[in-house]
C-alpha positions in Angstrom: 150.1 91.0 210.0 149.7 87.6 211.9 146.2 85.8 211.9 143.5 87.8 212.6 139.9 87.6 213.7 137.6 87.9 210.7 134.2 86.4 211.8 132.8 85.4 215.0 129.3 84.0 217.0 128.2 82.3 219.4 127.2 78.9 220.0 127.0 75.5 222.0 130.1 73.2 221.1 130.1 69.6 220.8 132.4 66.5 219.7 131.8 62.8 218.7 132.3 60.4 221.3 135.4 58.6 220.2 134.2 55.2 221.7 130.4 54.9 219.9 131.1 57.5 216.9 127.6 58.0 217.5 126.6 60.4 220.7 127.4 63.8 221.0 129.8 64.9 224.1 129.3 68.9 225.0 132.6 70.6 225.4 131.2 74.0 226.6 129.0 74.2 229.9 126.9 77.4 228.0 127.3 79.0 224.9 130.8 80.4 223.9 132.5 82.5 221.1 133.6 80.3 218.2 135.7 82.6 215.7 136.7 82.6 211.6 141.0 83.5 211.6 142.9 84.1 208.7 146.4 83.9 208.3 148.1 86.0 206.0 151.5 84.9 205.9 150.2 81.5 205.3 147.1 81.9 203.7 145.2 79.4 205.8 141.4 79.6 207.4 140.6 78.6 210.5 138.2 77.6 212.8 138.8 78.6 216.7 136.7 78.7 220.1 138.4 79.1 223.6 136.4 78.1 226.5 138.2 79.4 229.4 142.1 79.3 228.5 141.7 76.0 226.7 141.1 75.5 222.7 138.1 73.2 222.4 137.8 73.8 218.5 141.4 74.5 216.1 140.2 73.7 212.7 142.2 74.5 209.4 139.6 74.9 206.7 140.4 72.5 203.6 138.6 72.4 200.2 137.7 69.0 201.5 135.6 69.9 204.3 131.9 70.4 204.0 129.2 71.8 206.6 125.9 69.9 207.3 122.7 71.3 208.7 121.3 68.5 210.5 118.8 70.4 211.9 117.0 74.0 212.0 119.8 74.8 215.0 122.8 73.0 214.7 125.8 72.0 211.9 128.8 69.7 212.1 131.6 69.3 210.1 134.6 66.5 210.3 138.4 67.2 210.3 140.5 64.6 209.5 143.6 66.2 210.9 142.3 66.5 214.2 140.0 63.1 213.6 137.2 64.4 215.0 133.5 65.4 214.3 133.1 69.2 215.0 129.0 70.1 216.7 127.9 73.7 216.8 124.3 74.3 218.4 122.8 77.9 217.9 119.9 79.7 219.3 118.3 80.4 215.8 118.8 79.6 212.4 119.9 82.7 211.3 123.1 82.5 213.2 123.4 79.1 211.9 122.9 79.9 208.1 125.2 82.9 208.8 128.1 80.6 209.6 127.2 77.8 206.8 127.7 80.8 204.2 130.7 81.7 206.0 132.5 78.1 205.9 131.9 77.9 202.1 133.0 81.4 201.6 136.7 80.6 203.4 136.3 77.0 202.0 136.1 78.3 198.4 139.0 80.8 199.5 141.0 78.1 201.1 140.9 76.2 197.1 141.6 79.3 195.4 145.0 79.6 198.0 145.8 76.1 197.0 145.8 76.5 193.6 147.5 79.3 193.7 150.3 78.1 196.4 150.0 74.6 193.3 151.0 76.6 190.0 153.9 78.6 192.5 155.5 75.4 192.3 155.2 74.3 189.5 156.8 77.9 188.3 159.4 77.2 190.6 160.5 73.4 189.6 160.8 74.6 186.0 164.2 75.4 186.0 164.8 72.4 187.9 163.5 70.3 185.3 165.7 72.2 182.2 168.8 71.5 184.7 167.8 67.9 184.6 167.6 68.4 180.6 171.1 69.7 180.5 172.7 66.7 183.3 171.7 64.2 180.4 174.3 65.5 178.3 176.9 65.6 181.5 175.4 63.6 184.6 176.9 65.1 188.1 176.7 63.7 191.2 174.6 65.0 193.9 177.9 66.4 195.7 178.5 69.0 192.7 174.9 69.7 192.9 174.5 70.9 196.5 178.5 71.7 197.0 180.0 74.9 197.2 182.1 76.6 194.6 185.6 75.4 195.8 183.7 71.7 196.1 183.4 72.0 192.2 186.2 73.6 191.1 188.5 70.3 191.3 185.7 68.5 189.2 185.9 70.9 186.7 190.0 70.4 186.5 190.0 66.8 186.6 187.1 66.8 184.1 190.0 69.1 181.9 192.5 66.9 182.7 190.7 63.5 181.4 189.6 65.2 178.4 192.0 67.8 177.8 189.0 70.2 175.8 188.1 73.3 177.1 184.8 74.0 175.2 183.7 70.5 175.8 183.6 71.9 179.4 182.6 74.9 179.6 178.6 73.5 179.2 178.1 71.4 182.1 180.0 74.0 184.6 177.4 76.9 183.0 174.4 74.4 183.7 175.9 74.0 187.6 176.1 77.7 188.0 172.6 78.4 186.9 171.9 75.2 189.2 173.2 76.4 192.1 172.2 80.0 191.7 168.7 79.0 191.6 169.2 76.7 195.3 170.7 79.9 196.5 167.5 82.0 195.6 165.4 79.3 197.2 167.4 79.4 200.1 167.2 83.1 200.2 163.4 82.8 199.7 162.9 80.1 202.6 165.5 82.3 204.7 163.0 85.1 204.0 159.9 83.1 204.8 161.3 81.6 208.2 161.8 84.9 208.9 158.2 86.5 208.0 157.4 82.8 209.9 159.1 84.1 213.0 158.1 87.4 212.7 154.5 86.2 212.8 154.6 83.6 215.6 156.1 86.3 217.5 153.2 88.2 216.7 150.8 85.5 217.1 152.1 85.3 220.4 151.8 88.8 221.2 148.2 88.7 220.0 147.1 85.4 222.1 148.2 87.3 225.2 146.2 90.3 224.2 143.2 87.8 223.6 143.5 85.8 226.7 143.3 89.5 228.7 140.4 90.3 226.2 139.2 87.0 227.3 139.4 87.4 230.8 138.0 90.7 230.3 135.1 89.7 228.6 134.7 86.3 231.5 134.5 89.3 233.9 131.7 90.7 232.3 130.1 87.6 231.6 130.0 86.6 235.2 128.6 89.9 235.9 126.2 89.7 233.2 125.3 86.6 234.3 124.6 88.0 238.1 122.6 90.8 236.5 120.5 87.9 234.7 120.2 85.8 238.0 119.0 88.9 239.7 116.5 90.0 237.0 115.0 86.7 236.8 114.9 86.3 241.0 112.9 89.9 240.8 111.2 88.6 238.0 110.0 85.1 239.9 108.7 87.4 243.1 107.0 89.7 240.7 105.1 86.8 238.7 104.4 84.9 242.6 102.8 88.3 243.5 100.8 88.8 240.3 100.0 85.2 240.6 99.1 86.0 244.1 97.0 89.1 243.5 95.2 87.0 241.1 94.0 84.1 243.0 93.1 86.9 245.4 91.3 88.8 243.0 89.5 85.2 241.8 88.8 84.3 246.1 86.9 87.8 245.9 84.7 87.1 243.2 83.5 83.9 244.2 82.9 85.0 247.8 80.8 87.7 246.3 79.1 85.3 244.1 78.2 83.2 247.1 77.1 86.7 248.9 74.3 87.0 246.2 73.7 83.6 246.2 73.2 83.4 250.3 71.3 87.1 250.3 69.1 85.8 247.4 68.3 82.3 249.4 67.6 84.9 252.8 65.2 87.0 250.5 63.7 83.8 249.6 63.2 82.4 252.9 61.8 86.1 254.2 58.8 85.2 251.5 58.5 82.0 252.6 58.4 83.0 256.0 55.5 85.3 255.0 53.7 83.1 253.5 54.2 80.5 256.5 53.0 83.4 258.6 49.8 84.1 256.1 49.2 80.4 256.1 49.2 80.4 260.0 46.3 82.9 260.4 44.7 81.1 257.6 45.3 77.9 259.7 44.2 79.6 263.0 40.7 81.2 261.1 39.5 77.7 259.7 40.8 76.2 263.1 38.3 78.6 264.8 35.5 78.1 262.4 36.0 74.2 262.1 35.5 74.4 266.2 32.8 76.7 265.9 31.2 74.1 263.0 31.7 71.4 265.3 30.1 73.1 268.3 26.9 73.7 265.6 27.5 70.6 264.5 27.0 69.1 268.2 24.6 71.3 269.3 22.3 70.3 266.1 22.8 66.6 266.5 21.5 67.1 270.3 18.3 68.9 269.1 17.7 66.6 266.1 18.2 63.7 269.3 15.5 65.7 271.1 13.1 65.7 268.0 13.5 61.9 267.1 13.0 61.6 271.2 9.7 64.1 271.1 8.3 62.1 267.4 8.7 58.9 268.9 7.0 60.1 272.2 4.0 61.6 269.3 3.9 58.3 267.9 3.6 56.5 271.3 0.7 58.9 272.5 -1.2 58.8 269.4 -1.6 62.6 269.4 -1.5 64.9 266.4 0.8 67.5 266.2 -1.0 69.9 266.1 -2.5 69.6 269.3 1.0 69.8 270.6 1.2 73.0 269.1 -1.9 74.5 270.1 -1.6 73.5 273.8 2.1 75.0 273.8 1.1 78.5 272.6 -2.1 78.5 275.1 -0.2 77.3 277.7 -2.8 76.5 279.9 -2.4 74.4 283.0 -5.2 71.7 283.7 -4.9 68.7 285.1 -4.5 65.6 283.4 -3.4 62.3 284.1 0.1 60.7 283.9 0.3 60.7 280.4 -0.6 64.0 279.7 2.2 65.3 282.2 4.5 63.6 279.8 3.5 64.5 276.9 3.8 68.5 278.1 7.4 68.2 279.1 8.0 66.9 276.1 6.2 69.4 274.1 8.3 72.6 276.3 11.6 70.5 275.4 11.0 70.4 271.9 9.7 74.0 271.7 13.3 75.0 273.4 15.3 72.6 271.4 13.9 74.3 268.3 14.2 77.8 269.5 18.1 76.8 270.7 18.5 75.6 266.6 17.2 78.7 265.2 19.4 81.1 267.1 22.6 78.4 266.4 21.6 79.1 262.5 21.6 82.4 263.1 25.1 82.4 264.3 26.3 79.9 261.4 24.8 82.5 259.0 26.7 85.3 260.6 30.1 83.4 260.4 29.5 82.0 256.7 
């Protein structure tokens, strides 16, 4: 049947640097397919990823080997054959706990296969060792052991001639019979096997060309997958810019409508404050007008209260009572009198004007207050 596929996933190879034994040196640019074979006619596991048309991983599993999870995503395990430390990185730890169970499943079958292939042999050298039993009793040489039968025939008659007794020879020549019988099965059995051997390499070959055109085959459609992915995520980028887009947009609106309300609210506010401006204007104009008006009173009163103090002092001066003041005003009679008298008249028609002028100027205060 040749060695066939029996597992396979994905996964980001590495290798220890063979300089530090320390760092980690990818040997895959992305992830690749790393595969579980089994080999029938040899009964052998093994480990095998292609990146391209090269092997970066050809592991025979031993009972020896062990996988480690160093972390939640990747595993190693060392081969001393190819003396080298194997990396595998995948993207979740389910595929990674997949292959760990895997590895001890074809590891425990890779002991089993030795043990068997072990008690096979020691089946096999059994009659080799009860030939050795019987070559005590008559030691040969290695010459009658791996000769042919016309090598051994002269042995036999010298042996006869020495010793000149048949039945003392007849046992070693049976024991070299049985010996060389039993090299001849082996040699039919390895015959056998190099053939099955051939017969599978042939196959094996047969099968690596069918896996390299698989290979290409599925390269192909990576490259075109990976297009498709470069595309999606270009379409995706223009579509997140334009979302992104729409939603500063979106964001620019609000705010300018905030500040809309804002700046109607503020002219709202100044059209009351203009009002009230306005109101306070007229207010300001009204007490302007009675404050003038007030003054004008004001003036007007200070004038006749002059004209009094003028007109008391002038009473004072002449000695007269008021009264006669009074009672020559509303007689108004004419007569002659000196100097003195003249005065004292004009003053007494002033003051009689100046108080009439008051009383109407109350009147007009009373009107306005």
């Amino acid at each position: 049947m040749g060695e066939q596929p029996i597992f396979s996933t994905r996964a980001h190879v590495f290798q220890i640097d063979p300089n530090t034994k320390k760092n980690w040196v990818p040997t895959s640019k992305h992830a690749v397919t790393v595969s579980y074979f089994y080999d029938s006619t040899r009964n052998v596991y093994r480990i095998i990823s292609l990146d391209g048309s090269k092997a970066i991983i050809n592991s025979t599993i031993t009972p020896n080997m062990t996988f480690t999870k160093t972390s939640q995503k990747f595993g190693q395990w060392a081969d001393s054959r190819a003396n080298t430390v194997y990396g595998l990185g995948f993207s979740s730890e389910h595929h990674l706990s997949k292959f760990a169970e895997k590895f001890q499943e074809f590891k425990e079958a890779a002991r089993l296969a030795k043990e068997k292939s072990q008690e096979k042999m020691e089946l096999t050298s059994t009659p080799s060792q009860e030939s050795a039993g019987g070559d005590l009793q008559s030691p040969l040489t290695p010459e009658s052991i791996n000769g042919t039968d016309d090598e051994r025939t002269p042995d036999v008659t010298q042996n006869s001639e020495s010793r000149a007794e048949p039945t003392q020879n007849a046992l070693p020549f049976s024991h070299s019979s049985a010996i060389s019988k039993h090299w001849e099965a082996e040699l039919a059995t390895l015959k056998g096997n190099n053939a099955k051997l051939t017969a599978a390499l042939l196959e094996s070959t047969a099968n690596v060309k069918q896996w390299k055109q698989q290979l290409a085959a599925y390269q192909e459609e990576a490259e075109r997958l990976h297009k498709r992915v470069t595309e999606l995520e270009c379409v995706s980028s223009q579509a997140n810019a334009v979302h992104t887009h729409k939603t500063e947009l979106n964001q620019t609106i609000q705010e300018l409508e905030e500040t809309l309300k804002v700046k109607e609210e503020e002219i709202e506010r100044l059209k009351q404050e203009i009002d009230n401006a306005r109101e306070l204007q007229e207010q300001r104009d009204s007490l302007t007008q009675k404050l003038q008006l007030l003054l004008r009173v004001k003036s007007s009163m200070l004038k006749c209260a002059k004209c009094v103090f003028k007109c008391i002092i002038l009473m004072l001066n002449s000695s007269l009572e008021p009264g006669l003041w009074m009672i020559m005003c509303q007689q108004q009679e004419v007569m002659e009198i000196s100097s003195a008298e003249e005065v004292k008249k004009k003053a007494e028609k002033s003051i009689s004007s100046e108080i009439r002028k008051m009383c109407k100027t109350w009147e007009i205060v009373k009107s306005f207050v």
